[in-house]
DSSP file (Angstrom, degrees, kcal/mol; ACC not computed):
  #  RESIDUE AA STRUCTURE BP1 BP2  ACC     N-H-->O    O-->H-N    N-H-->O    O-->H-N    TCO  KAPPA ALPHA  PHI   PSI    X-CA   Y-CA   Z-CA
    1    1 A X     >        0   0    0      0, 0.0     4,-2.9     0, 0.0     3,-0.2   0.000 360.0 360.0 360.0 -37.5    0.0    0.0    0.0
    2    2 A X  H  >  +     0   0    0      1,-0.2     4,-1.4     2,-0.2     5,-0.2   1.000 360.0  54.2 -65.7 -63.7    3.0    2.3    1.0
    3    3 A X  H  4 S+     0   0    0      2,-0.3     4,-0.3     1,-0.2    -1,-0.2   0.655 107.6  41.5  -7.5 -72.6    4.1    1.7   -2.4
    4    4 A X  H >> S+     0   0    0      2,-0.2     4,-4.1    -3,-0.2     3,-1.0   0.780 107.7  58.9 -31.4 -67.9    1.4    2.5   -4.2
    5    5 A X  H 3X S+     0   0    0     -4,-2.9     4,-0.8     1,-0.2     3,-0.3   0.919 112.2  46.3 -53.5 -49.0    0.6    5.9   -2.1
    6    6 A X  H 3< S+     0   0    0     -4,-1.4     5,-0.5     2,-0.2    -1,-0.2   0.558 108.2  55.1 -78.2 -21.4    4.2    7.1   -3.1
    7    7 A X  H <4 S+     0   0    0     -3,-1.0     3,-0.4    -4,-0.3    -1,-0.2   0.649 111.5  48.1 -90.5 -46.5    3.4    5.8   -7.0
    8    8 A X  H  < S+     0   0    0     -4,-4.1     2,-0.6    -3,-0.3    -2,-0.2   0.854 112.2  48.0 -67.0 -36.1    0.2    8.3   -6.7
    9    9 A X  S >X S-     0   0    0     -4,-0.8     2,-4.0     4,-0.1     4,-0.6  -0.671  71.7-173.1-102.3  64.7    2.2   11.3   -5.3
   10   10 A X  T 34 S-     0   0    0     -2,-0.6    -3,-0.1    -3,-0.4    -4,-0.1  -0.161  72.1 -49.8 -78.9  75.9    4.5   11.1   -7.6
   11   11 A X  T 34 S+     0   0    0     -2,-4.0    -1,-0.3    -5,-0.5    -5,-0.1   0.341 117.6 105.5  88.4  -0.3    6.8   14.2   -5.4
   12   12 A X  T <4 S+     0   0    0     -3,-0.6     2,-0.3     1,-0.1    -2,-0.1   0.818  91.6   2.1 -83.4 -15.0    3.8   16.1   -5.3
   13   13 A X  S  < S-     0   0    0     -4,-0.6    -2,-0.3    -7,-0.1     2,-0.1  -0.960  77.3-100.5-158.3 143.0    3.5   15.1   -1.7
   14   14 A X        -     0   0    0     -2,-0.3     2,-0.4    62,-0.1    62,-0.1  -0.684  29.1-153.8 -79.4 161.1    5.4   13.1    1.4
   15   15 A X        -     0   0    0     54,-0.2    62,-0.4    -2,-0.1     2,-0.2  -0.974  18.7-125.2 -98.3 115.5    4.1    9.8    2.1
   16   16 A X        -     0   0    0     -2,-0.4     2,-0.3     1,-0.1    62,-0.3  -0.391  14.6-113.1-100.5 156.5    4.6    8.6    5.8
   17   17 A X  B     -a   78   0A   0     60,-1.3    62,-1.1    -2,-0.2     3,-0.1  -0.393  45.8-110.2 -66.1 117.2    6.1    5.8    7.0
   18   18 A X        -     0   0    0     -2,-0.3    -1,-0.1    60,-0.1    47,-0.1  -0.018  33.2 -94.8 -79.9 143.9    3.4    3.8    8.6
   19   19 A X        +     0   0    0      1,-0.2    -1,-0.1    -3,-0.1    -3,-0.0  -0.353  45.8 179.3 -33.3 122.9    3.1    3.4   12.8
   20   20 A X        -     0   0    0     -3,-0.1    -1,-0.2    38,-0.0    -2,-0.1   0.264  38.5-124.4-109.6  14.4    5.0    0.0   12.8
   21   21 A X      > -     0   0    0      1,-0.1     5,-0.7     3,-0.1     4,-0.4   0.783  36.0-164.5  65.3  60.1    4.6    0.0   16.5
   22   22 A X  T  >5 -     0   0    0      2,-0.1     4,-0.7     3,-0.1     3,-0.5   0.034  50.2  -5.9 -37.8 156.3    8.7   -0.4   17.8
   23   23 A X  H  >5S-     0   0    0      1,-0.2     4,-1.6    31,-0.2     2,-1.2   0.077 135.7  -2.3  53.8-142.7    9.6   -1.4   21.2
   24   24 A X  H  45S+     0   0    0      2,-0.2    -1,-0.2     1,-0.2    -2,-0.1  -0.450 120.0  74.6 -84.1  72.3    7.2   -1.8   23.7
   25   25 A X  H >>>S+     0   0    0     -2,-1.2     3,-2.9    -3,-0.5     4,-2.3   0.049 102.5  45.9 -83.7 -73.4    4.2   -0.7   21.3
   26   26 A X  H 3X<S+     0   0    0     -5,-0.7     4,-2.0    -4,-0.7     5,-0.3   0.934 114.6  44.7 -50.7 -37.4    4.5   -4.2   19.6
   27   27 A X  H 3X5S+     0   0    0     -4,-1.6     4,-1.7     2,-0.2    -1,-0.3   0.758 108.4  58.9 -68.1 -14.6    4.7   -5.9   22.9
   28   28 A X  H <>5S+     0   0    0     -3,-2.9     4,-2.9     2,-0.2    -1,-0.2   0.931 110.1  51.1 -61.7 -72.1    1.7   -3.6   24.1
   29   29 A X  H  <5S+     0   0    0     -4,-2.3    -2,-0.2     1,-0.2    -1,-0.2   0.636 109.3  39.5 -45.9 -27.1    0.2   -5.2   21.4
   30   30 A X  H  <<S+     0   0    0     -4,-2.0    -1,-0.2    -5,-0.5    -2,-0.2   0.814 128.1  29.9-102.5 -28.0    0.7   -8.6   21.8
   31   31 A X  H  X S-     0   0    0     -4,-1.7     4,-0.8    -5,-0.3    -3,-0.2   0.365 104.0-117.9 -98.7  -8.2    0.1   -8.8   25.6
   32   32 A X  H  X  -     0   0    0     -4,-2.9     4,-2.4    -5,-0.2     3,-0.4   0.055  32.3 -85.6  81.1 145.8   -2.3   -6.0   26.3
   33   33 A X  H  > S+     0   0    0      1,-0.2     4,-3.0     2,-0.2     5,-0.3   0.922 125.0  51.5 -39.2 -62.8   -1.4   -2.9   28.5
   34   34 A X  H  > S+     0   0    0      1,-0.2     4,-1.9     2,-0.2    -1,-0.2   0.860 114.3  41.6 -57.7 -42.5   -2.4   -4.6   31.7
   35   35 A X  H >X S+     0   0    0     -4,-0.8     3,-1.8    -3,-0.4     4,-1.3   1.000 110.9  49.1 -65.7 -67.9   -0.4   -7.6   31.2
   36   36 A X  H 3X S+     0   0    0     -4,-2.4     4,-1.8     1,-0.3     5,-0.2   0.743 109.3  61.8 -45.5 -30.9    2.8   -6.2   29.8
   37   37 A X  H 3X S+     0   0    0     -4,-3.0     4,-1.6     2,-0.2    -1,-0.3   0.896 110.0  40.3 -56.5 -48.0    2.4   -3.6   33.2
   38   38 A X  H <X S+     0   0    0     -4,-1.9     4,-2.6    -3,-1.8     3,-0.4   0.997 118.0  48.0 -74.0 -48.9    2.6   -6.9   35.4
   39   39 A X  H  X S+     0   0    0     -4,-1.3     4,-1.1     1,-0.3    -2,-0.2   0.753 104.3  57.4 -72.2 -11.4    5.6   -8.5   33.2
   40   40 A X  H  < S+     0   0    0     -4,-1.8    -1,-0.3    -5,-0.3    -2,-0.2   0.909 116.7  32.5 -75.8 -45.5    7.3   -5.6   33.2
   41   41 A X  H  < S+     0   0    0     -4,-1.6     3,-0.3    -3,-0.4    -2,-0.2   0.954 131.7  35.6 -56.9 -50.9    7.2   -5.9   37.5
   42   42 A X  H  < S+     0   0    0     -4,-2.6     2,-0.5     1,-0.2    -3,-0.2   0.981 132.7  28.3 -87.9 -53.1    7.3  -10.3   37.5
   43   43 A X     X  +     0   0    0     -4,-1.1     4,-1.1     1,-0.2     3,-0.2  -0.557  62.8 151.2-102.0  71.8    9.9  -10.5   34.0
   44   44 A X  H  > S+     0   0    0     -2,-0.5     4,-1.4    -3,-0.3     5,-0.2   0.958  75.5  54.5 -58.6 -37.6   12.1   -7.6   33.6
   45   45 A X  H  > S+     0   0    0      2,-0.2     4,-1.1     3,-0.2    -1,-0.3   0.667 106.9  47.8 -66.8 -32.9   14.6   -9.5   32.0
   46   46 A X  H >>>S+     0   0    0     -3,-0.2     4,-3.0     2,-0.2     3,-1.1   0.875 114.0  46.3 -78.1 -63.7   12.4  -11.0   29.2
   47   47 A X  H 3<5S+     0   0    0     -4,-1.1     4,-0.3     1,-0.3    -2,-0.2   0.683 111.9  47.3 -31.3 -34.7   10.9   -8.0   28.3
   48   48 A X  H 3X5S+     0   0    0     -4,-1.4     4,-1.7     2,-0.2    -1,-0.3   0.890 124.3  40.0 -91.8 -38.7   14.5   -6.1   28.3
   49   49 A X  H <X5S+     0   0    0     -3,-1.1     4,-3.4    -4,-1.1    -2,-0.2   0.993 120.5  44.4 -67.3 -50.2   15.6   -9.6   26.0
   50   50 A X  H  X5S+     0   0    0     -4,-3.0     4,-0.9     1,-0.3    -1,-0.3   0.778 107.7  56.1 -80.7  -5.6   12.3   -9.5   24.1
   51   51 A X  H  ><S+     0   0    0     -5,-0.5     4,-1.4    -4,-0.3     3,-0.4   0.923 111.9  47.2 -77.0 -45.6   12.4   -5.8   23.6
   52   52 A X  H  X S+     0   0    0     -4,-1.7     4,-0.7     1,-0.3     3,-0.2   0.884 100.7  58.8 -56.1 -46.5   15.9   -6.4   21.9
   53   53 A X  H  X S+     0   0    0     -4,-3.4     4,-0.5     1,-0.2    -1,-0.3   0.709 111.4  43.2 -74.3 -11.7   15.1   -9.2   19.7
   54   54 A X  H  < S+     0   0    0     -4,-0.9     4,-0.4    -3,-0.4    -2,-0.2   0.559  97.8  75.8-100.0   2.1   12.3   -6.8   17.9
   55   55 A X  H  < S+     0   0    0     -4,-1.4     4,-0.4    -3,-0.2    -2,-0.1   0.775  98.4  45.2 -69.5 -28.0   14.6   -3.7   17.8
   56   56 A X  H >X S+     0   0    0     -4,-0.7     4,-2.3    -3,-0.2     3,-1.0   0.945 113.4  45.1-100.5 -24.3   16.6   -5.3   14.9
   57   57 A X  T 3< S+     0   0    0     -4,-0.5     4,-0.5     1,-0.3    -1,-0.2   0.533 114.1  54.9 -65.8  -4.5   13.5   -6.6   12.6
   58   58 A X  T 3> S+     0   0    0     -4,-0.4     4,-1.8     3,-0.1    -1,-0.3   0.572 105.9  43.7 -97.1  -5.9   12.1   -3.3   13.1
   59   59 A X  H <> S+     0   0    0     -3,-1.0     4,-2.6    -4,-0.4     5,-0.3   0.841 114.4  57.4-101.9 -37.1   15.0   -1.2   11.9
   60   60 A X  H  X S+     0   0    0     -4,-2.3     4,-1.5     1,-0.2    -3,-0.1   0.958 111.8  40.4 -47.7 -55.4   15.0   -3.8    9.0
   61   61 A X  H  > S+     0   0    0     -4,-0.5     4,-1.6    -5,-0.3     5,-0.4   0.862 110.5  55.7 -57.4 -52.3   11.5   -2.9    8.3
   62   62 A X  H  X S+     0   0    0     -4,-1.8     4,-0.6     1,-0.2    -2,-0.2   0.833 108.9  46.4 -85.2 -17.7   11.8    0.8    8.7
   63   63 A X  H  X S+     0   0    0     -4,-2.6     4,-1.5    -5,-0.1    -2,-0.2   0.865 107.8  61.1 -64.9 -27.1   14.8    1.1    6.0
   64   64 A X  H  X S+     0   0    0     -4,-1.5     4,-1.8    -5,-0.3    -2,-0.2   0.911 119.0  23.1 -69.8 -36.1   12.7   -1.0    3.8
   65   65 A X  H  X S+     0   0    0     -4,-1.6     4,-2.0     1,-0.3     5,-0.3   0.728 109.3  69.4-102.4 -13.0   10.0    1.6    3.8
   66   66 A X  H  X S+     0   0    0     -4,-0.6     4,-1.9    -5,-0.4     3,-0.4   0.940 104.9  46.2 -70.2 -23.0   11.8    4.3    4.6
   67   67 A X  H  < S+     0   0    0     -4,-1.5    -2,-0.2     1,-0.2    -3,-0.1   0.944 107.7  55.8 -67.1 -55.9   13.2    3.6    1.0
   68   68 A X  H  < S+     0   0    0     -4,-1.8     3,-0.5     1,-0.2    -1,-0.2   0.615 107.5  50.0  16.0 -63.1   10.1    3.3   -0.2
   69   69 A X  H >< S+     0   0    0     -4,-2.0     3,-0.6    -3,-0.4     4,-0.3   0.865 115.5  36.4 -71.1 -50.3    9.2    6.7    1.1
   70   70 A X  T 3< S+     0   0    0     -4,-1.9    -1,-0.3    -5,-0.3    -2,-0.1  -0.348  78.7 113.5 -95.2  44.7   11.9    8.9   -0.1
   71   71 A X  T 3  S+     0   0    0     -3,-0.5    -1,-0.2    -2,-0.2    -2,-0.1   0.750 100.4  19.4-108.2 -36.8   12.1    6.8   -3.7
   72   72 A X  S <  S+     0   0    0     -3,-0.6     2,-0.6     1,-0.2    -2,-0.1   0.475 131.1  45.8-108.4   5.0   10.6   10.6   -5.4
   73   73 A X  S    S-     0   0    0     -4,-0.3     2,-0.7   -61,-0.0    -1,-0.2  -0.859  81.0-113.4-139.8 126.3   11.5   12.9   -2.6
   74   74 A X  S    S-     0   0    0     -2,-0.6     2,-0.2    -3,-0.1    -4,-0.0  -0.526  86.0  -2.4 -38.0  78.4   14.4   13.8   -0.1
   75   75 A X  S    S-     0   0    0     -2,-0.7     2,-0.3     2,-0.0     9,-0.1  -0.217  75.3-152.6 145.9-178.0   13.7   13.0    3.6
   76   76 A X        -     0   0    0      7,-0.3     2,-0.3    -2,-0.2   -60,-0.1  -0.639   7.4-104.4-130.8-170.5   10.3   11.6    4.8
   77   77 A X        +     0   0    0    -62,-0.4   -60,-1.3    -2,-0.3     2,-0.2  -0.928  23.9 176.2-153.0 156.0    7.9   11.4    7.7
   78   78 A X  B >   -a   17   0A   0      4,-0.6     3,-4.7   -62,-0.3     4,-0.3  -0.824  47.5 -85.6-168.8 135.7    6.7    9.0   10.3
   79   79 A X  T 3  S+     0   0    0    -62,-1.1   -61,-0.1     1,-0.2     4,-0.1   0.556 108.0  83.5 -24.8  -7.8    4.4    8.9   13.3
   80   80 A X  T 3  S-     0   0    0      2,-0.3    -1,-0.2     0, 0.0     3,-0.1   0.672 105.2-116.5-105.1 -26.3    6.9   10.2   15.5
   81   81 A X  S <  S+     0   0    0     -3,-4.7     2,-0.2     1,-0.3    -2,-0.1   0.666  86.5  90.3 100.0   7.7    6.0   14.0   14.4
   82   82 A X        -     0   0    0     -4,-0.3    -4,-0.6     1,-0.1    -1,-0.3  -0.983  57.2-165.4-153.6 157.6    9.7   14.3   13.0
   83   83 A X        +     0   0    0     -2,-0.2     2,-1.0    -6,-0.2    -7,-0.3   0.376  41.7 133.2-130.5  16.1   11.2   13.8   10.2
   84   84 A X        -     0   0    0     -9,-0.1     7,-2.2     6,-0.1    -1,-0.1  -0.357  37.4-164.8 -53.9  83.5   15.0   13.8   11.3
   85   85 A X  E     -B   90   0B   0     -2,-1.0     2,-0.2     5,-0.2     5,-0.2  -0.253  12.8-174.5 -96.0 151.4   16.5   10.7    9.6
   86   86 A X  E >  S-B   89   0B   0      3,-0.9     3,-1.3    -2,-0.0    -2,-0.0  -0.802  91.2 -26.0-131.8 106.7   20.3    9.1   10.8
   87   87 A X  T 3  S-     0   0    0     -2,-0.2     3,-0.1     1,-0.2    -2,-0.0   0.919 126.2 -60.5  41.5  56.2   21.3    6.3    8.5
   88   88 A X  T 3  S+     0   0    0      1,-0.1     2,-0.4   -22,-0.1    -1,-0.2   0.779 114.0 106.0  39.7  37.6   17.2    6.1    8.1
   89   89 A X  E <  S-B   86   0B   0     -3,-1.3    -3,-0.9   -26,-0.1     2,-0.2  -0.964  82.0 -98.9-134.1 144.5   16.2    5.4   11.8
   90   90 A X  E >>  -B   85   0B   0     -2,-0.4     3,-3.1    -5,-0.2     4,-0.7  -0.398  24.4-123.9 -83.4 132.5   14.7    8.3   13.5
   91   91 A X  H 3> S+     0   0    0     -7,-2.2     4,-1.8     1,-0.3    -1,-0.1   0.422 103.2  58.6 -29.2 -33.1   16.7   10.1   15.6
   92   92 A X  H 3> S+     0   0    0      1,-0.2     4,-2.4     2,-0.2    -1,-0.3   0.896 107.5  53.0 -88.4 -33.0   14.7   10.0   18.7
   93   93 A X  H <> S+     0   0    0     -3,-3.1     4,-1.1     1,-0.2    -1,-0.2   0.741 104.1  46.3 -90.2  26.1   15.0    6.5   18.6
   94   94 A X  H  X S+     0   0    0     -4,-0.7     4,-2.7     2,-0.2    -2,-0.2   0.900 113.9  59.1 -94.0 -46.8   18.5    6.1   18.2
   95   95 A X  H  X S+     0   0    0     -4,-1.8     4,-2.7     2,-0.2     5,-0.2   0.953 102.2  53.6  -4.2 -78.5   18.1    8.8   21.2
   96   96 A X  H >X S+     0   0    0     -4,-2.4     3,-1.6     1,-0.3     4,-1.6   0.890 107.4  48.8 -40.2 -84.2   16.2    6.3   23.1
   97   97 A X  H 3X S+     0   0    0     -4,-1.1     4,-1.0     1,-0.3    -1,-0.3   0.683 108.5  54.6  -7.8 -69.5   18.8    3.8   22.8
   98   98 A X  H 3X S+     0   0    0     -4,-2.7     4,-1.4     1,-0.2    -1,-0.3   0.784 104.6  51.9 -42.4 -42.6   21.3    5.9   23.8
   99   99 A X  H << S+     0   0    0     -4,-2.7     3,-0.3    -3,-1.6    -2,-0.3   0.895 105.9  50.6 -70.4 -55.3   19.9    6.9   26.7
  100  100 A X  H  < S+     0   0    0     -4,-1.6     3,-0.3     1,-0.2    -1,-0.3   0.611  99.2  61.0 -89.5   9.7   19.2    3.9   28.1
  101  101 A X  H  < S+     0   0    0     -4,-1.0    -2,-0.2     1,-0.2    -1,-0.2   0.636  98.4  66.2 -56.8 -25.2   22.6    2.3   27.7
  102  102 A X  S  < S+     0   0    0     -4,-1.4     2,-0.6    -3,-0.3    -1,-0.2   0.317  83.7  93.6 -85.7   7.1   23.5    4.9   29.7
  103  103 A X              0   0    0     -3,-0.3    -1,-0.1     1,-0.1    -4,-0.0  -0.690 360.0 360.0-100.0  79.4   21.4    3.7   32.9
  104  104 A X              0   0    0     -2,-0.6    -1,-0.1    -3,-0.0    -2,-0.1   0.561 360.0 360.0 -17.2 360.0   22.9    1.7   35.4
């Protein structure tokens, strides 16, 4: 569909890079709020594991479309409200990242 929408605007327009729900969004999603709330208290340690194993299939996923996006125009935009690209993953979460490597 992203495809397509960029095929229609052909530059006239950005397309943006659809929510693809990183991090704890997908896990939100797959356990429900309430749940993920308790495993985040009972498993920290899966969560911090399983939060790692979807950080690299999502960065896979967001170059893919981010290519996609920008295939008739120079930069994009994304859910995030920004459109500040670093080797196409958006800044704040490379931010993110940062940030919490840096936390005991």
């Amino acid at each position: 569909m992203t495809s397509d929408m960029v095929e229609a605007a052909q530059g006239d327009f950005f397309v943006s890079i659809t929510d693809i729900h990183p991090g704890v969004d997908s896990l939100v999603a797959l356990r429900g709020p309430e749940r993920l709330s308790m495993d985040l208290y009972d498993y920290p340690e899966i969560i911090k594991e399983a939060m790692l194993k979807i950080w690299e299939p999502f960065k896979d996923i967001y170059e893919q479309t981010h290519l996609i996006t920008t295939k008739n125009l120079i930069g994009s935009s994304n859910w995030m409200g920004h459109g500040i690209q670093v080797a196409g993953i958006p800044f704040l979460q490379i931010l993110c990242v940062i940030i919490k490597q840096d936390v005991p």
